[in-house]
PABA-636156 format. One line per 10 residues: number of its first residue (from 0); for each residue x, y, z of N, C-alpha, C. Coordinates in Angstrom, 2 decimals, always signed. Example, Ala and Ser with C-alpha at 12.3 -4.5 7.8 and 13.67 -1.06 7.14 Angstrom:
<nodes>
0	+13.19 -5.69 +7.80 +12.30 -4.50 +7.80 +13.20 -3.30 +7.80 | +12.85 -2.25 +7.08 +13.67 -1.06 +7.14 +12.90 +0.03 +7.87
</nodes>
This chain:
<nodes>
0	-17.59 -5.15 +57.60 -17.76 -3.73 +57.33 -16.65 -3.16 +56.47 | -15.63 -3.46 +56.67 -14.35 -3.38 +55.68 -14.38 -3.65 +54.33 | -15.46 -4.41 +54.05 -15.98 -4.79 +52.50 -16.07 -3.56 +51.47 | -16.97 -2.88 +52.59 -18.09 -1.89 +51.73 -17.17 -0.62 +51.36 | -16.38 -0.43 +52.13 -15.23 +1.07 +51.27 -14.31 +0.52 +50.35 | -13.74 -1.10 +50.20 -13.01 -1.35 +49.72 -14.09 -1.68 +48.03 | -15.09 -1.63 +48.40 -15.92 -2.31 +46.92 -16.71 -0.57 +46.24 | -16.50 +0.24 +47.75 -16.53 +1.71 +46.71 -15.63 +1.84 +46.30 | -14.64 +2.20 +46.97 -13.05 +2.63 +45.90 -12.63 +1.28 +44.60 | -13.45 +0.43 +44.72 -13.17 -0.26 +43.05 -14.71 +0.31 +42.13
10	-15.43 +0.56 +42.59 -16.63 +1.32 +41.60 -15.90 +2.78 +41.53 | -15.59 +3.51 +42.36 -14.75 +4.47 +41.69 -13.84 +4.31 +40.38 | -12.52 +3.50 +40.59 -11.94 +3.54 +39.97 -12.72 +3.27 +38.97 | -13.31 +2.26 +38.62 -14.04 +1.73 +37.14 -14.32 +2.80 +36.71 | -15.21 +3.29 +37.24 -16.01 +4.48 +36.65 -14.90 +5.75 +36.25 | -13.64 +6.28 +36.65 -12.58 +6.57 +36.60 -12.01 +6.25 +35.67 | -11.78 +4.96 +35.05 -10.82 +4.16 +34.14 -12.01 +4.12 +32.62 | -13.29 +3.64 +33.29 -14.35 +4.15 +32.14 -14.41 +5.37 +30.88 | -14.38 +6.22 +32.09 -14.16 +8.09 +31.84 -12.96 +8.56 +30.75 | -11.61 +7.78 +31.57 -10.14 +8.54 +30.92 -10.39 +7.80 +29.73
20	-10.98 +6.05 +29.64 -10.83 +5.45 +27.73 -11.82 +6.14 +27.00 | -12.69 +6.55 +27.21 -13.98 +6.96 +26.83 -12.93 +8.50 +25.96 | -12.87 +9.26 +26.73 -11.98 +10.44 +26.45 -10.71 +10.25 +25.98 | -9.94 +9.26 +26.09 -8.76 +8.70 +25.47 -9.40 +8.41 +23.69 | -10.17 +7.34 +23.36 -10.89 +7.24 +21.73 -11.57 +8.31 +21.27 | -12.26 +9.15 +22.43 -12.67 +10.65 +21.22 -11.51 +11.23 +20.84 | -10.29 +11.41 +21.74 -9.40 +12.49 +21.16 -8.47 +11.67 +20.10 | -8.56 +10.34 +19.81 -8.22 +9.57 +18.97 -8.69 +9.61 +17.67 | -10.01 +9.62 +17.90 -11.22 +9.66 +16.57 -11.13 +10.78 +16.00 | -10.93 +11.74 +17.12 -10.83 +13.55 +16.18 -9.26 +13.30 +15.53
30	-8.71 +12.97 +16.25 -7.20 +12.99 +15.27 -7.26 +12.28 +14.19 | -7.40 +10.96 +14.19 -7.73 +9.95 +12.96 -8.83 +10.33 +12.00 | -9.99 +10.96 +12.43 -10.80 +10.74 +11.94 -11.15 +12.13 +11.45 | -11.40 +12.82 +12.21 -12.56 +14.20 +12.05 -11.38 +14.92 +11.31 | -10.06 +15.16 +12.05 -8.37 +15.65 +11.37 -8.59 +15.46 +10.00 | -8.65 +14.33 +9.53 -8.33 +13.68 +8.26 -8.96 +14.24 +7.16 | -10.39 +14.50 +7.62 -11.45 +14.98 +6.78 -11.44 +14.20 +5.47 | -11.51 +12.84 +5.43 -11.53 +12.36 +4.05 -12.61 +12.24 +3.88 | -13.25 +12.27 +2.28 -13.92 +11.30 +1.51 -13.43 +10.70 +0.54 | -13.72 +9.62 +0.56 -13.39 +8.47 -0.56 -14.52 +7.34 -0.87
40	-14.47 +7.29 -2.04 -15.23 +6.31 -2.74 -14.29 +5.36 -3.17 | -14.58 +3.72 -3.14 -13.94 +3.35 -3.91 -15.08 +2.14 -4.15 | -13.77 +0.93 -5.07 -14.41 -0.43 -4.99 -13.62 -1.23 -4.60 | -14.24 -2.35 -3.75 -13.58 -3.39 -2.73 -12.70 -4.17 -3.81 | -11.21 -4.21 -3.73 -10.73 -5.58 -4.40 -10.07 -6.94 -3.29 | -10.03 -6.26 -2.00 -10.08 -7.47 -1.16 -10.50 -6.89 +0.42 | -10.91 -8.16 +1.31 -10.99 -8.02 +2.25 -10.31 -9.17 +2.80 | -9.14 -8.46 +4.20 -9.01 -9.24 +4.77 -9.33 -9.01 +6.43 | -10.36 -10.34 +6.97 -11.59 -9.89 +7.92 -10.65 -10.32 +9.44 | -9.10 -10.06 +9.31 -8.22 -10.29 +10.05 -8.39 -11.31 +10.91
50	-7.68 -10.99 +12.54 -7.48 -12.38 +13.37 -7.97 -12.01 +14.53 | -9.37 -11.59 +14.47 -10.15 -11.45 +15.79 -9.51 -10.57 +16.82 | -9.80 -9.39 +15.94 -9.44 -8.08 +16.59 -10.87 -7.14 +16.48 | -11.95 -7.79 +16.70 -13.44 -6.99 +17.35 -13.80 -6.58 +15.82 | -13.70 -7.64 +14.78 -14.59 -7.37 +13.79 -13.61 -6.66 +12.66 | -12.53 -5.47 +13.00 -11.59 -4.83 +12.30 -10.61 -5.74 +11.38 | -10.40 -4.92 +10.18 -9.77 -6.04 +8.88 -8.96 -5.03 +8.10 | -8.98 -5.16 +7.35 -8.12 -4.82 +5.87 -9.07 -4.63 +5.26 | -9.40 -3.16 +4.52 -10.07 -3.45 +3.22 -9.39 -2.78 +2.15 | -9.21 -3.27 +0.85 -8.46 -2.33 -0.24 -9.50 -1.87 -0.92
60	-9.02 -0.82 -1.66 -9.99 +0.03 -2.41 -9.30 +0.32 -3.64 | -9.97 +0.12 -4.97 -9.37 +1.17 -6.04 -10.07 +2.60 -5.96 | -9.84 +3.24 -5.45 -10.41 +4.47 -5.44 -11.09 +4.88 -6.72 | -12.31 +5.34 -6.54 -13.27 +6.23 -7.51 -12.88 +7.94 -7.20 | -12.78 +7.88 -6.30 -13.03 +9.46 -5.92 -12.74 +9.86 -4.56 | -11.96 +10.79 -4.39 -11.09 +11.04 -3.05 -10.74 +12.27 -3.20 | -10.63 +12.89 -1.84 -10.31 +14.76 -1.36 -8.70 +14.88 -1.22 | -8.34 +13.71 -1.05 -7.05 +13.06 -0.30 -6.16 +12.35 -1.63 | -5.17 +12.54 -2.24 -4.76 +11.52 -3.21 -3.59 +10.84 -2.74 | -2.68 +10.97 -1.54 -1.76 +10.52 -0.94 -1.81 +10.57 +0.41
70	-1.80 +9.78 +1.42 -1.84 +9.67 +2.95 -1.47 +8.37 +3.33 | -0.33 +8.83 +4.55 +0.49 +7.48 +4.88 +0.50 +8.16 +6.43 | -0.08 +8.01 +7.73 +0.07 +8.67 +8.96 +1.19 +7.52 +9.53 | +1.73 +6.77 +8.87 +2.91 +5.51 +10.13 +3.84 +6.49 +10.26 | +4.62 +6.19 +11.46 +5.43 +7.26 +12.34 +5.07 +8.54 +12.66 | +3.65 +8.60 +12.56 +3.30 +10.29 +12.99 +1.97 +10.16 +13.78 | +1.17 +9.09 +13.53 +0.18 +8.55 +14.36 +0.03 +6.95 +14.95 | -0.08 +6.70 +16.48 -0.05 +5.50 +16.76 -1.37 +4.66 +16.40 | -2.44 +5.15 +16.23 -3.64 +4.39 +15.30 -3.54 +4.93 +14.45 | -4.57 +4.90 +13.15 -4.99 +5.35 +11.94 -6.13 +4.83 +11.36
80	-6.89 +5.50 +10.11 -7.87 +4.83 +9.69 -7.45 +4.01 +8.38 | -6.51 +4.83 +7.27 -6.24 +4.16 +6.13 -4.96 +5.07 +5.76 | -4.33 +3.87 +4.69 -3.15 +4.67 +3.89 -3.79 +4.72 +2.68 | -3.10 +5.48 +1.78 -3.73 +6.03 +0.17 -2.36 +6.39 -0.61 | -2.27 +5.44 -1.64 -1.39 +5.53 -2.55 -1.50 +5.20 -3.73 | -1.44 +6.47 -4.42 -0.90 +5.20 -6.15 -2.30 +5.30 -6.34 | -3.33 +5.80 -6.03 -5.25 +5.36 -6.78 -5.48 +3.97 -5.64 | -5.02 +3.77 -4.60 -5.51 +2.53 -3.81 -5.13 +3.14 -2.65 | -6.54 +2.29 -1.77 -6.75 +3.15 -0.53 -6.88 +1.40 +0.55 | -5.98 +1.28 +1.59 -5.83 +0.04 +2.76 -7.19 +1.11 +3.47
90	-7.99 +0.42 +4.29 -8.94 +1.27 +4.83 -8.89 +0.43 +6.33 | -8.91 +0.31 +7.61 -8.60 -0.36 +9.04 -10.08 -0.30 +9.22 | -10.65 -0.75 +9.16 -12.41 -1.04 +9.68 -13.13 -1.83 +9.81 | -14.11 -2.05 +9.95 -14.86 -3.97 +10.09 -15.20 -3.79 +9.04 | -14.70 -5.16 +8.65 -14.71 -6.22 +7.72 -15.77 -7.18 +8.44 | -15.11 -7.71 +8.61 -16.12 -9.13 +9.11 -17.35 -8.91 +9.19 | -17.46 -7.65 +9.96 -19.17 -8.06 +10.23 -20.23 -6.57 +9.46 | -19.60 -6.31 +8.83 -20.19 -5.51 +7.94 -20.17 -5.84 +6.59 | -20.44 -7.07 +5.87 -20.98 -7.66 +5.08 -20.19 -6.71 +3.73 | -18.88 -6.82 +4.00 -18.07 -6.49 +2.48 -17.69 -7.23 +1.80
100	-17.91 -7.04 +0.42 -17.12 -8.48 -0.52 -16.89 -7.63 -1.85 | -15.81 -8.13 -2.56 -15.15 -7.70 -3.57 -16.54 -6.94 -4.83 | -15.89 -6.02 -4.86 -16.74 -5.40 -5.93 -17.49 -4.14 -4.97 | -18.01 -4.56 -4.44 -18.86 -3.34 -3.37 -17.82 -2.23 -3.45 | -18.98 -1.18 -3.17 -18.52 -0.15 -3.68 -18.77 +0.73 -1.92 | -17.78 +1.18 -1.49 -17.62 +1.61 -0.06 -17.54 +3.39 -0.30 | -18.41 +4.05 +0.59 -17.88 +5.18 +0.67 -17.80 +5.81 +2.07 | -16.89 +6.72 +2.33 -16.46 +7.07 +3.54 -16.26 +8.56 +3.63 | -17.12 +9.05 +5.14 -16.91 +10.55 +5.52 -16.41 +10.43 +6.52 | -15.12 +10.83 +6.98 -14.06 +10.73 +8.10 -14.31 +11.99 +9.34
110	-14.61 +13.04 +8.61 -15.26 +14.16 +9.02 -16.93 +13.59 +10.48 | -17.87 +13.47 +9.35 -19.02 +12.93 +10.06 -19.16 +11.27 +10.96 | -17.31 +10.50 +10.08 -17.36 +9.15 +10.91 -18.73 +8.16 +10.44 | -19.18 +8.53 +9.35 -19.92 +8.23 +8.60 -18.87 +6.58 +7.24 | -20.13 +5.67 +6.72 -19.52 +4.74 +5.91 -20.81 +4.47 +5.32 | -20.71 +3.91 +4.09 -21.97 +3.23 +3.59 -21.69 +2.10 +2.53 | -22.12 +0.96 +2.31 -21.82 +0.08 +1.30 -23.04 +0.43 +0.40 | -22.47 +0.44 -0.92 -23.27 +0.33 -2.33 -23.39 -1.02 -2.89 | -24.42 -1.90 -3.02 -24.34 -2.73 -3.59 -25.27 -2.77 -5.03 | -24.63 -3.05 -6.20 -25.16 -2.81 -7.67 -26.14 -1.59 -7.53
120	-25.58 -0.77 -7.28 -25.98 +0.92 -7.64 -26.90 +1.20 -6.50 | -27.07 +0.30 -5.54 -27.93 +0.99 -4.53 -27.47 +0.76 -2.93 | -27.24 +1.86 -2.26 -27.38 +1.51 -1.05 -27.77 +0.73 -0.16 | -27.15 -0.07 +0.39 -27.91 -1.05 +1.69 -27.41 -0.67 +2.74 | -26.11 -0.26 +3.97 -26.10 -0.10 +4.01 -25.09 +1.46 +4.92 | -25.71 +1.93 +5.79 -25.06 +2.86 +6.13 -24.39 +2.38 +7.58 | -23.15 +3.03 +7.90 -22.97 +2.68 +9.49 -21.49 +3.45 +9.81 | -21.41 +3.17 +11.29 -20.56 +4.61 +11.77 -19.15 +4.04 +11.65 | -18.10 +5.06 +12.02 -16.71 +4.25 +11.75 -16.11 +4.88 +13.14 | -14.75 +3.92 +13.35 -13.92 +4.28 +14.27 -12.67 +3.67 +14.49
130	-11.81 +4.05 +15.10 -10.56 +3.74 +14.93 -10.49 +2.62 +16.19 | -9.54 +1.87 +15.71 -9.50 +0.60 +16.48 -7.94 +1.18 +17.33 | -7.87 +0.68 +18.65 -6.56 +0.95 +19.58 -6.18 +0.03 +20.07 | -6.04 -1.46 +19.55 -5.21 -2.49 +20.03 -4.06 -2.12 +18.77 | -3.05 -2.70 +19.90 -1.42 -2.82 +19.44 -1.52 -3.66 +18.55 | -1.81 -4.73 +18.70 -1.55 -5.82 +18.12 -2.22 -5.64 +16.85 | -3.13 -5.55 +16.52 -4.30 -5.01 +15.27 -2.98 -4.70 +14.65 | -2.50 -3.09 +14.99 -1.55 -2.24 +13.98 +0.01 -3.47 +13.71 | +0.14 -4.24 +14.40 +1.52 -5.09 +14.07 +0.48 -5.84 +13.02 | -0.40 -6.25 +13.03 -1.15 -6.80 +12.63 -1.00 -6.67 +10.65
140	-1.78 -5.16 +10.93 -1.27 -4.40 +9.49 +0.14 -4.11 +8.68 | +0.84 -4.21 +9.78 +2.40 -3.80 +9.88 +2.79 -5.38 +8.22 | +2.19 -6.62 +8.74 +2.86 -7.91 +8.50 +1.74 -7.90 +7.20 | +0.06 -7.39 +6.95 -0.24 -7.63 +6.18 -0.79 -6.38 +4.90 | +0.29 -5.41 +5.25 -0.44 -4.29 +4.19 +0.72 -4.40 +2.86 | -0.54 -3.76 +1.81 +0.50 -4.36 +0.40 +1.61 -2.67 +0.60 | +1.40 -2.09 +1.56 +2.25 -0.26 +1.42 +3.60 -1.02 +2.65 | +4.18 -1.73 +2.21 +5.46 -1.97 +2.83 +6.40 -0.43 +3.11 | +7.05 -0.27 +4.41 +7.66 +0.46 +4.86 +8.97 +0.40 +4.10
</nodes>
């Protein structure tokens, strides 16, 4: 009989610990994301589809077109979505499994959390974005972004 309160108070907590991450990445996403209000267009000159961090990579961009012409959030935000310097944009998003390769032409609404790949002048396609919150990911970027500190 001792089972059954000890196996509610662990469905509590879950459901508890569920709740606070759930509400922990929205107020993440509005900071990173909705905050930011970027759009940017660019074209892919590399991807790197990182070290099995849930699909999230490196993507560079020569920028086409951007609201934003400079943004660097390190030391002011513990995630982020991208830095932007110089006409080139590092972008933190899946790679791997969203079928990017050099040349594609990426565009991004940070606002709506919105992305879409262009391939030779036409859309294929569209899909949502979000900020990734492993540590390791951002040391990750730390060792492979060309915007050295």
């Amino acid at each position: 009989m001792k089972k059954v309160p000890i196996i509610i108070v662990g469905i509590v907590l879950l459901i508890w610990e569920i709740h606070f991450d759930f509400h922990r990445r929205s107020e993440i996403n509005k900071i990173a994301l909705v905050d930011l209000d970027l759009e940017l267009t660019g074209i892919v000159e590399n991807v790197d589809n990182g070290d099995n961090f849930h699909g999230y990579g490196i993507i560079r961009l020569k920028i086409i077109n951007s609201n934003i012409q400079a943004y660097d959030p390190r030391g002011k935000l513990q995630y982020y979505f991208c830095i932007i310097k110089d006409g080139i944009a590092e972008v933190y998003d899946h790679a791997s499994s969203s079928n990017t390769f050099i040349g594609d032409t990426l565009v991004y609404n940070t606002r709506e959390k919105i992305s879409a790949i262009i391939k030779n002048g036409r859309k294929i396609k569209n899909g949502s974005i979000g900020v990734n919150t492993e540590d390791a990911y951002y040391r990750y970027i730390t060792l492979k972004t060309i915007f050295k500190e």
